[in-house]
Steps between C-alpha positions, in 0.01 A plus 500: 500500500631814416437842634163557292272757743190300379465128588333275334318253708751194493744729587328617799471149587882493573569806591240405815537178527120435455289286327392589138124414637537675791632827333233437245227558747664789675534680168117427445363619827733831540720339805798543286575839299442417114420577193325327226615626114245275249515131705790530647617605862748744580699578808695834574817405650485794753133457571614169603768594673303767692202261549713234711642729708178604598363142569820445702455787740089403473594142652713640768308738665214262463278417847528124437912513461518595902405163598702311208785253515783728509462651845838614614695379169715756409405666167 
């Protein structure tokens, strides 16, 4: 994969390390920023980029993630 800003979705697959299906369905319902030019799904790179971070901090300031496993591991 090169540096291309726009992703193609088996691409995104590997840059993520997610399933094609999985990605699929994301794209669909708006979980995942994306664009659709004639049948085809495209991803902006930095969008992307952006969007993770987001769902990273999301997940730690989360209610449930008090209470999880990693109580006192070291981060």
């Amino acid at each position: 994969m090169g540096n291309d800003r726009w992703l193609t979705l088996d691409e995104l697959v590997g840059y993520l390390k997610l399933s094609r299906s999985k990605l699929y369905r994301m794209a669909q319902t708006g979980e995942v920023p994306a664009s659709k030019v004639a049948s085809q799904w495209r991803f902006d790179r930095y969008e992307i980029d952006t969007w993770m971070k987001s769902q990273r901090q999301s997940y730690d300031e989360s209610p449930d993630n008090k209470n999880d496993d990693r109580k006192g591991c070291e981060r």
